[in-house]
C-alpha positions as CSV (number, residue, x, y, z in Angstrom):
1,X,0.0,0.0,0.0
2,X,1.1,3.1,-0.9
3,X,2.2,5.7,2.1
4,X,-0.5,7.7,3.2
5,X,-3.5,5.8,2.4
6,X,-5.1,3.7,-0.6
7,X,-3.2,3.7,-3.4
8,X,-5.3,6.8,-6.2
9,X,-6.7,8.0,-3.1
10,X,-5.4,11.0,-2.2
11,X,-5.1,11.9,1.9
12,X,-7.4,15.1,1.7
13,X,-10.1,12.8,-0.3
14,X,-10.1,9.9,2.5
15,X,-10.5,12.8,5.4
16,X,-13.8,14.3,3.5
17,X,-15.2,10.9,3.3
18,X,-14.6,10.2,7.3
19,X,-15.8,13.7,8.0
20,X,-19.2,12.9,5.8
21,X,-19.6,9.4,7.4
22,X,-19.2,11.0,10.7
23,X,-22.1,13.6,9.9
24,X,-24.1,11.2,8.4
25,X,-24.1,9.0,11.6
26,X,-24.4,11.9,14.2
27,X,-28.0,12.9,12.0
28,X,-28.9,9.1,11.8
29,X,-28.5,8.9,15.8
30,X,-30.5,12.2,16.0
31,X,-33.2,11.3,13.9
32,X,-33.3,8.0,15.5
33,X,-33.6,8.7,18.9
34,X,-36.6,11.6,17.7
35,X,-38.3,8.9,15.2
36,X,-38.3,6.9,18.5
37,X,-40.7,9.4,20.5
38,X,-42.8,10.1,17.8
39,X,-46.4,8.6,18.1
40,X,-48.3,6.7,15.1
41,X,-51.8,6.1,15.5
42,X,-53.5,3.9,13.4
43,X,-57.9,3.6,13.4
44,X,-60.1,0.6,12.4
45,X,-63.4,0.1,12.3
46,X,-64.9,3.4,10.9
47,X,-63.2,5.0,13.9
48,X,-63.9,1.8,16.3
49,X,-60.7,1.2,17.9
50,X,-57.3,3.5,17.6
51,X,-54.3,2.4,18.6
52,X,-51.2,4.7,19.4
53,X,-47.6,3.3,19.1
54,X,-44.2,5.0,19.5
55,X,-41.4,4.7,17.0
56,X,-39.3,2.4,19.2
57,X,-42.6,-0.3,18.4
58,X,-43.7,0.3,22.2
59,X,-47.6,0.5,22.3
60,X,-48.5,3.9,23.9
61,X,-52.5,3.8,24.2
62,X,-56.0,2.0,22.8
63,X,-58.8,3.4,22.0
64,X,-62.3,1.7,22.1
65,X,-65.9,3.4,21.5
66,X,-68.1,2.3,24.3
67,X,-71.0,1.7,21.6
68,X,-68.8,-1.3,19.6
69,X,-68.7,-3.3,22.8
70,X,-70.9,-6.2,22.4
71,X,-71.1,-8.8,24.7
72,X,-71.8,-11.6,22.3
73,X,-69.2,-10.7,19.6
74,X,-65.8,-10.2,21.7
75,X,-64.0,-11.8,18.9
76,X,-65.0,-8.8,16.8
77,X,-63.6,-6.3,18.9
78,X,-60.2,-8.3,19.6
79,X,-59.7,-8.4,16.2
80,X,-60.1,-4.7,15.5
81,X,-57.6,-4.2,18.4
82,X,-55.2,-6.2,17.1
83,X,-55.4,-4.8,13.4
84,X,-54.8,-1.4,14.8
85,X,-52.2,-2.3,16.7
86,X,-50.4,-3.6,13.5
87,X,-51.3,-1.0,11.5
88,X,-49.5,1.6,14.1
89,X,-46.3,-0.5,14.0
90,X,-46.2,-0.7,10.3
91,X,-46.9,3.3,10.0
92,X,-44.1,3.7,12.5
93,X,-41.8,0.9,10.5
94,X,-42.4,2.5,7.2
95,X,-41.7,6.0,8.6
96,X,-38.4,5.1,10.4
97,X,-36.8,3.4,6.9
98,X,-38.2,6.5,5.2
99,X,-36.7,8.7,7.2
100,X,-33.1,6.8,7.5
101,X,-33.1,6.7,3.8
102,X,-33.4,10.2,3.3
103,X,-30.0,10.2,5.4
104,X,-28.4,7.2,4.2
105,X,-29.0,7.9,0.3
106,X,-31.1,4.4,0.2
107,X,-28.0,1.6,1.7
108,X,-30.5,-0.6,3.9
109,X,-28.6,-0.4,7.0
110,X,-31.1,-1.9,8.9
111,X,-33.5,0.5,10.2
């Protein structure tokens, strides 16, 4: 290897490329740590259930309308619950690649 770095690669060239990669991850642990705060809410049903979750996939609230609640149809109900819940998390999934990709210039990295 040539002194001083990769060989056609000049010294100054290698330093702007660690500076850049060092920006790019101080804004991807910024914008992570915000995406994780940041709520997605999700509603079924015509309105029926709603379900909040944060960006770090933790489930932050549900919301039920007293008049869905029947007695004899439970089932119903759980199954609303559990396809807001998903909708949420996949709102708060999509957002957080989004988001990263916008940083990242598209390299799947994993978020």
């Amino acid at each position: 290897m040539a002194k001083g770095g990769f060989p056609g690669m000049g010294g100054a060239n290698m330093q702007q490329m660690m500076l850049k990669a060092q920006r790019m991850q101080q804004e991807m642990a910024r914008l992570q740590s915000e995406l994780e705060t940041r709520e997605f809410t999700a509603t079924v049903g015509g309105g029926v259930v709603t379900a909040t979750a944060l960006g770090n996939k933790t489930l932050q609230s549900i919301k039920i309308d007293p008049a869905c609640v029947d007695p004899e149809d439970v089932e119903m109900l759980e199954d609303l619950v559990v396809s807001a819940v998903n909708e949420a998390l996949r709102t708060a999934d999509e957002t957080v690649s989004a988001e990263m990709g916008k940083i990242t210039g598209g390299m799947n990295l994993g978020f």
